[in-house]
C-alpha positions in Angstrom: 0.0 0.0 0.0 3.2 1.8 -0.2 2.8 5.3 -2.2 6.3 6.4 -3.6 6.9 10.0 -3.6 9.3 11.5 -6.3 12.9 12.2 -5.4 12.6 10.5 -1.9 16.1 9.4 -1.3 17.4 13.3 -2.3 15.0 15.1 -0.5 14.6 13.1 2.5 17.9 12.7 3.6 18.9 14.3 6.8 22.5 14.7 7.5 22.2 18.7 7.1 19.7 18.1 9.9 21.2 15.7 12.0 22.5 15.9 15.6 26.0 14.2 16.4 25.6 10.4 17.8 23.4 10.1 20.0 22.2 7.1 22.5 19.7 6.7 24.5 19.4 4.0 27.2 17.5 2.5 29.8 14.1 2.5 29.1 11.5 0.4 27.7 11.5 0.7 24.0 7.8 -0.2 22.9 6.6 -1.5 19.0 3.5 -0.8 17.6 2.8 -4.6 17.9 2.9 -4.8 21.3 6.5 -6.1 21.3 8.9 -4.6 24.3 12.7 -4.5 24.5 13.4 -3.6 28.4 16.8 -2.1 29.0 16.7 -0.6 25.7 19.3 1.0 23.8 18.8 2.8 21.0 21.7 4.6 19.1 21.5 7.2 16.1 24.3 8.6 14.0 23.9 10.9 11.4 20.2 11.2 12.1 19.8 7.5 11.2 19.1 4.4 13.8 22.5 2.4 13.8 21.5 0.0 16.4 18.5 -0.9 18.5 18.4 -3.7 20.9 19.1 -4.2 24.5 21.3 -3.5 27.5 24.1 -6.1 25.4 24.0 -2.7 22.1 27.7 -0.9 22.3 27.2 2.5 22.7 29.9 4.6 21.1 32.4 6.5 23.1 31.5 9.8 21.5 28.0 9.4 21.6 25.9 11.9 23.7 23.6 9.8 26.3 20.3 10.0 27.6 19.1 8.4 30.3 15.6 7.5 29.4 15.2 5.0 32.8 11.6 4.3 33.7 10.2 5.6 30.4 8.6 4.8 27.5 10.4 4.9 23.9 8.0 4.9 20.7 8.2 5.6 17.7 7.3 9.6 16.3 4.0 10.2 15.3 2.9 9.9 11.2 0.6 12.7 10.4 -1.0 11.9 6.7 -3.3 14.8 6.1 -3.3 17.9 7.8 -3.7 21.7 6.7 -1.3 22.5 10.0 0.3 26.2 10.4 -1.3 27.5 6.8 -3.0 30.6 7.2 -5.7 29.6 5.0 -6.3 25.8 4.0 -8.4 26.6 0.9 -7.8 29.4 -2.1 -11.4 31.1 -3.2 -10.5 29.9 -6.7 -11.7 26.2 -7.3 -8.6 24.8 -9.0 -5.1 26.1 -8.0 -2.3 23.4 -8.9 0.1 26.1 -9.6 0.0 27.2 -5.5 2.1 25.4 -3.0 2.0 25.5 0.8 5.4 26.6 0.8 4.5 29.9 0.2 1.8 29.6 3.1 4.2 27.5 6.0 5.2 29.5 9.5 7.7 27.9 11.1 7.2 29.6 14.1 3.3 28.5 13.8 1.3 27.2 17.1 0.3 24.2 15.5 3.6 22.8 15.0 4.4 24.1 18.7 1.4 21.7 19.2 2.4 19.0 17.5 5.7 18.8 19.2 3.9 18.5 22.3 2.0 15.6 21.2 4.6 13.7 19.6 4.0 14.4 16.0 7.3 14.0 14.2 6.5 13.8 10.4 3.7 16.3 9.1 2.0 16.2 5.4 1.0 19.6 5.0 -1.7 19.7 2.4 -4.5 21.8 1.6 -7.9 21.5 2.5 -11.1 19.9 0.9 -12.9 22.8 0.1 -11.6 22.8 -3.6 -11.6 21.1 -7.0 -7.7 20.8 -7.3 -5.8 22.5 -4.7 -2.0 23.2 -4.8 0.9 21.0 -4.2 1.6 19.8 -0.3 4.8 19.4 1.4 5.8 16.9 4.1 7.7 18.2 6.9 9.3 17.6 10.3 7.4 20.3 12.5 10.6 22.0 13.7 13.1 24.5 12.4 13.9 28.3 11.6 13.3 27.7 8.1 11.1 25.8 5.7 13.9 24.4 3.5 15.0 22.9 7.0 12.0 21.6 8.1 11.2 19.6 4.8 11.7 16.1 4.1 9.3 16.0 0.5 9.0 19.0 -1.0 6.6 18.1 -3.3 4.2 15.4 -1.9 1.3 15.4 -3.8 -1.8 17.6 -4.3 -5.5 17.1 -3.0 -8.6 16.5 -5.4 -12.0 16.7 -4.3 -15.0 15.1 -5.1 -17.1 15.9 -2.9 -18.7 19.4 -4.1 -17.1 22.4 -2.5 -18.9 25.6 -1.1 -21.3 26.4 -3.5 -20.7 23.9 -5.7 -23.0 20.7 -6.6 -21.8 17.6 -7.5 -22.4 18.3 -11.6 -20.6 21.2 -11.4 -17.6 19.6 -9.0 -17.5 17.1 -11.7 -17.5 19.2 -14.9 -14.7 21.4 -13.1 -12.8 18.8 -12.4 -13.0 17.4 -15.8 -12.4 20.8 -17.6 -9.5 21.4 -15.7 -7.6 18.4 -17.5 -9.6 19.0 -20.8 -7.3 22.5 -20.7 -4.2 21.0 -19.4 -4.5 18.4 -22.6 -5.3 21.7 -24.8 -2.1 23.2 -23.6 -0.1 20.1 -23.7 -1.1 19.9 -27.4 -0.5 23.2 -28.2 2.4 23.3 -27.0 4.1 20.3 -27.9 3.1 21.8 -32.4 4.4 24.9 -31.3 7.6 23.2 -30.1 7.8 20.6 -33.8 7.2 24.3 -35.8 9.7 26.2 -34.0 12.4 23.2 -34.7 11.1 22.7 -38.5 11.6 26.8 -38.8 15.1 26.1 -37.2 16.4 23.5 -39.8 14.2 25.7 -42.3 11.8 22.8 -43.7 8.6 23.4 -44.8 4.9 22.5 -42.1 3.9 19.9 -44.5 1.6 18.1 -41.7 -1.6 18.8 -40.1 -1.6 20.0 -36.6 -2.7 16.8 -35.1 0.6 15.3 -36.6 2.9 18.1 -35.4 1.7 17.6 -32.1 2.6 14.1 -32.1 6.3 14.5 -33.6 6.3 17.8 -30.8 5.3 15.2 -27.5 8.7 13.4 -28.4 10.2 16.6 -27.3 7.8 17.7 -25.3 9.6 18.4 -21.2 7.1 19.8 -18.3 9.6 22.7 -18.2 8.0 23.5 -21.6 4.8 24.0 -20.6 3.3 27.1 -18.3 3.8 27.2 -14.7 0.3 27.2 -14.4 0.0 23.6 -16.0 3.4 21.7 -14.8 1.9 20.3 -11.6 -1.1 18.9 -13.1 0.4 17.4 -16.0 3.1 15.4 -13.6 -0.5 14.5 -11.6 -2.0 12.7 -14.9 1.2 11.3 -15.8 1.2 9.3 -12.5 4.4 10.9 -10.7 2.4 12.9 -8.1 0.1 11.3 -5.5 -3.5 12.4 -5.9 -5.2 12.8 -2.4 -8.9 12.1 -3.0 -11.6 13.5 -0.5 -14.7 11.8 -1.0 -16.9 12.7 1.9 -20.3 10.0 1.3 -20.2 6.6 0.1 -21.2 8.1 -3.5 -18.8 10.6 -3.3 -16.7 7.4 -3.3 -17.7 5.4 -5.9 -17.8 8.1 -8.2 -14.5 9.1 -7.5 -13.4 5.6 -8.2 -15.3 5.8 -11.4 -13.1 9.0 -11.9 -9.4 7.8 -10.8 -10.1 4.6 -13.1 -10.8 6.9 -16.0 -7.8 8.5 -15.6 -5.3 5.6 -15.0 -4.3 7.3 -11.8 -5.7 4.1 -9.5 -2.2 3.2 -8.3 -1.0 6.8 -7.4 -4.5 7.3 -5.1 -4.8 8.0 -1.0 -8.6 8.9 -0.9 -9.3 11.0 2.0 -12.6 10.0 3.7 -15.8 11.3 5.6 -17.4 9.6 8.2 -20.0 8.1 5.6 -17.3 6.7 3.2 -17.4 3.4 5.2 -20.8 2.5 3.1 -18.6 1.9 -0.2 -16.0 -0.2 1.9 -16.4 -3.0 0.1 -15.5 -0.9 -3.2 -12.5 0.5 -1.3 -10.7 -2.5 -0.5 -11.2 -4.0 -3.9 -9.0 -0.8 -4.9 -6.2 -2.0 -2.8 -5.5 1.8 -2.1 -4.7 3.6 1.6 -7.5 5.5 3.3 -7.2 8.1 5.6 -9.9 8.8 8.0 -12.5 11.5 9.0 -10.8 13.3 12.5 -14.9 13.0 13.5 -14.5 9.0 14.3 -18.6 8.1 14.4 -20.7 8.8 11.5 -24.0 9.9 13.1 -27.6 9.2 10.7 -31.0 10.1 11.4 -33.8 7.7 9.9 -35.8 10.7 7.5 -38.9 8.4 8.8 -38.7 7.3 12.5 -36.4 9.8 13.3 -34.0 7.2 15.4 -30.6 8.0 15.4 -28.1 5.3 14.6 -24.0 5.4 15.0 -21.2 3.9 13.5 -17.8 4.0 14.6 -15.9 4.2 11.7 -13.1 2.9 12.5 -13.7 -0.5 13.4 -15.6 -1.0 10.3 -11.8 -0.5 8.1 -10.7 -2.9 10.8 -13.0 -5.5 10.4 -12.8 -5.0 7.0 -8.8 -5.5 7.2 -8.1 -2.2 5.7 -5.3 0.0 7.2 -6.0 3.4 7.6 -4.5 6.5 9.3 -6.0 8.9 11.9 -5.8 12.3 11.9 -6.4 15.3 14.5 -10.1 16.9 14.6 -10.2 20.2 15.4 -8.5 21.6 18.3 -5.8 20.9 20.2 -7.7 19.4 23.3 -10.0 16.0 23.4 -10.7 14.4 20.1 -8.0 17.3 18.4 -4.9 14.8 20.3 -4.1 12.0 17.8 -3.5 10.3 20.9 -6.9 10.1 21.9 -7.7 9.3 18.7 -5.9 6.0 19.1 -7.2 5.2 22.5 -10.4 5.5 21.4 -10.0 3.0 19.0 -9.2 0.7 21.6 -12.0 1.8 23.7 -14.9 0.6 20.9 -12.6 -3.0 21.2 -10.2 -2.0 18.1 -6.8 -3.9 19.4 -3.9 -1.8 20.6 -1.7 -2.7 17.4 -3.9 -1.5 15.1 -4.6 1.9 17.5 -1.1 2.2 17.6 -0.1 1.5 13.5 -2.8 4.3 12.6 -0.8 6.7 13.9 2.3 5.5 13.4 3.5 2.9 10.3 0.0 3.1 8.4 0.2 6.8 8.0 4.0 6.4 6.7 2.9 3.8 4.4 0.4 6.2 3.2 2.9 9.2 2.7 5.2 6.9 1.4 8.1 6.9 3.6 7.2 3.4 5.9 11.3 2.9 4.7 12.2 5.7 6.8 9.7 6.5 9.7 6.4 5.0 11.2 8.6 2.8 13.7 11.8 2.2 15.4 14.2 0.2 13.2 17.8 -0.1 12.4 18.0 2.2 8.9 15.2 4.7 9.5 15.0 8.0 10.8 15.8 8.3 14.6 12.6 10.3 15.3 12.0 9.2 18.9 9.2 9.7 22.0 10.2 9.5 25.4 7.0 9.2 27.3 6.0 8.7 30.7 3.9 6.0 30.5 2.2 3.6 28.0 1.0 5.7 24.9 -2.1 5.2 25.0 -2.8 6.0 29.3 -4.6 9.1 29.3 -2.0 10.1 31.9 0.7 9.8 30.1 2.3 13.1 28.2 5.4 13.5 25.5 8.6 14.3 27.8 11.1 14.6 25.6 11.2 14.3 21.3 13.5 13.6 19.2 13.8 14.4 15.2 16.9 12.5 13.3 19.4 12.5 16.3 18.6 16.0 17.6 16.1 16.5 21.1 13.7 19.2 19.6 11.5 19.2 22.2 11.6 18.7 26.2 8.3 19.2 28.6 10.2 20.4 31.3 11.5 23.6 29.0 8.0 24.6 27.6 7.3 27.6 28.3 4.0 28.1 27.2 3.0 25.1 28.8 4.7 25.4 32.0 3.5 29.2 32.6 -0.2 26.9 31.8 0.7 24.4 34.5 2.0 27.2 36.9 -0.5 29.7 36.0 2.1 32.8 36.4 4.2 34.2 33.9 7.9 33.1 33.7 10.6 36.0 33.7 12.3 36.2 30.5 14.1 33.7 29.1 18.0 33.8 29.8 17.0 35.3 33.5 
C-alpha cells in the first residue's frame, strides 16, 4: 500500500539536519505490535538508527547519552493529512495546482508548537477539501527556523475533491474537475506543435503536416519545463508521478471518485481522504487496494428521514473489520478528540486492538505518505525520530517528555514555556534570566 513519492532518497535525507551520535538508554522501547525490549538502547548517528536492541547494544564513546530509565520509547507520530500552520487551507479559486504551501508554512506557527507537544514527528502539510484541485503539499518535520530545513518531501502530492465544495453541486464539481484536464490536454497539445514548428523553422523545412501530426512529432520533445507554470503540476499528476489525495466525503462521493481515478489511470498513485460516511462503499474501497485516511470525526452519526431514530457507527472499526489500514488524523483543536493520541485510544475503547490503534498513527500513515522505509517505527535504517513518554502511549496520563527528530532533542516538557506558565498559572521571567 506503499505510495512512492518523487525524489525520496534526495529530498529526505537528513545529515544537514542531523545531531551528532546520540544514545539513548535505559528504558523500555515499545513497537506498535505490542513487542517490548526492556533495557533498551537505541543509538543514532547521522540522524539514522544504527543499532537498537538491549542493555548487550555498544554505545559509542562519542555518543551523547540520555538516560531514558523508567520511560517509554515509541516511535514519532505519522501525520498523513493535515492543513497544519497555513493561514488559509483553501484558495477562493476552485482549482489552484500552480499554488504550493510553501509559500503559506510558519515555522514559528502554534500548530507545530502543538504538535511537538504531542509527539508528532512527520507532518504532510496539504490543503484542505474545500476545492476542486488545490496546490501541491509538502511533508515536513514540524521543527526548524526555516522551511527548507523543516522539509523532508518537497513536493508530496496535491488534493482533489470530489465531494462538491462551497457552493458547488456535484455536476458542477464534476464538470470542473473534468475541464481542468480538458485545458491541461489543450495546452499540452498546443504546445508540444508549437515546439515541432519552432524546430522545423530552425532546420528551415517546410509545415507539411496537419496540426494533429505536429503535435505528435512535438510530444517526443515535449519536457514539463515546456509548458506554463500554471499547467506543470497537473500534467506530472496525470502522468502518474504525483500522489492524488482524493476526499470523498459520502459513500457516492466514493464510488464516483473511483469511477473518476479509473478513467484517468491514476488508480495506483490514489490515497482517498474520507468522511465519516465513506465506510458505506468499503467493500468498493478495499477492492482498490488503495490507503484511506480517515474523518478526524470518528462516528458517522444518521437520522432515519422516517422514524427519526438516530443510529452510530464508529468508523473505525468497520476499516478494521474489513482488514483495511487506515490512518487517523487530528479533529479540530488541540484538546480532546484534536490529540491523535486520543484518537488511538479511542479505538481501543470501541474494542479496536492496541496494534492496530497504535499502527494508525504511526506505520500506516508512513505507508500512506510513502516513507514506511524511513519513519512509522523504530528500526535499524530509519530516521531516529523518537518519544520518550512517561507512561504507556495510550494512558490518558501519560504526556510526551522529551522528542526527538533524526538525532537531535527538539523538544523537552520540562522547557516549555507556554505550557509550563499553563501548568504554573504565572508568567515566567524572560528567558536567559
Amino acid at each position: 500500500m506503499t505510495i512512492l513519492c518523487v525524489a525520496v532518497v534526495a529530498a529526505a535525507a537528513p545529515a544537514a539536519y542531523a545531531a551528532d551520535r546520540l544514545a539513548i538508554k535505559g528504558g523500555t522501547l515499545l513497537r506498535a505490535s505490542g513487542e517490548k525490549v526492556e533495557n533498551a538502547v537505541l543509538v543514532i548517528d547521522g540522524g539514522i538508527i544504527r543499532k537498537v536492541g538491549g542493555a548487550d547494544v555498544e554505545i559509542p564513546f562519542d555518543a551523547t547519552v540520555i538516560d531514558a530509565t523508567g520511560k517509554t520509547l515509541f516511535a514519532g507520530v505519522v501525520l498523513a493529512n493535515s492543513s497544519m500552520s497555513l493561514d488559509r487551507p483553501n484558495e477562493n479559486l476552485p482549482v489552484v495546482p500552480f499554488v504550493s504551501v510553501y509559500d503559506s508554512l510558519a515555522p514559528d506557527s502554534p500548530g507545530f508548537e502543538d504538535a511537538l507537544r504531542t509527539g508528532m514527528t512527520t507532518v504532510h502539510v496539504i490543503q484542505g477539501s474545500n476545492c476542486v484541485i488545490a496546490g501541491m503539499s509538502r511533508i515536513v518535520r514540524p521543527y526548524g527556523a526555516m522551511v527548507e530545513y523543516m522539509t523532508v518531501i518537497p513536493e508530496a502530492g496535491i488534493k482533489i475533491s470530489i465531494t462538491p465544495k462551497s457552493g458547488y453541486n456535484s455536476m458542477t464539481q464534476m464538470a470542473e474537475l473534468r475541464n481542468a484536464f480538458f485545458e491541461l490536454d489543450q495546452h499540452v497539445q498546443q504546445t508540444a506543435e508549437r515546439l515541432y514548428e519552432e524546430e522545423q523553422t530552425r532546420l528551415e523545412k517546410k509545415l507539411l503536416i496537419p496540426p494533429d501530426e505536429a503535435a505528435k512529432e512535438g510530444m517526443k520533445k515535449l519536457t514539463v519545463e515546456d509548458l506554463d507554470s500554471k499547467w506543470r503540476t497537473l500534467y506530472r499528476v496525470k502522468n502518474g508521478e504525483l500522489p492524488v489525495f482524493l476526499h470523498c466525503e459520502s459513500a457516492s462521493d466514493v464510488l464516483r471518485g473511483i469511477d473518476w481515478v479509473n478513467g484517468m489511470n491514476l488508480m495506483s498513485r490514489t490515497v482517498f481522504v474520507l468522511g465519516t460516511e465513506g465506510f458505506k462503499a468499503i467493500d468498493a474501497l478495499k477492492a482498490t487496494g488503495r490507503p484511506v485516511v480517515l474523518s478526524g470525526n470518528l462516528v458517522h452519526r444518521e437520522i432515519d428521514y422516517f422514524t427519526n431514530k438516530e443510529t452510530l457507527a464508529f468508523v473505525p472499526k468497520k476499516f478494521a473489520e474489513a482488514g483495511i489500514p487506515f490512518a487517523l488524523q487530528t479533529f479540530g483543536g488541540t484538546m480532546g478528540e484534536g490529540v491523535i493520541w486520543y484518537q488511538a485510544a479511542r479505538l481501543v475503547r470501541e474494542g479496536i486492538s492496541r496494534e492496530i490503534a497504535l499502527k494508525s498513527i504511526t506505520q500506516w500513515p508512513a505507508d500512506v505518505i510513502g516513507l514506511s522505509h524511513l519513519v512509522g517505527s523504530l528500526d535499524e535504517g530509519k530516521f531516529g525520530n523518537v518519544l520518550l513518554l512517561t507512561g504507556d502511549p495510550l494512558d490518558q496520563k501519560t504526556v510526551v517528555e522529551t522528542v526527538v527528530i533524526e538525532g537531535k532533542v527538539v523538544y523537552e516538557r520540562s522547557k516549555d514555556r507556554r505550557l509550563q506558565e499553563l501548568l504554573k498559572g504565572e508568567k515566567l521571567p524572560p528567558a536567559g534570566n
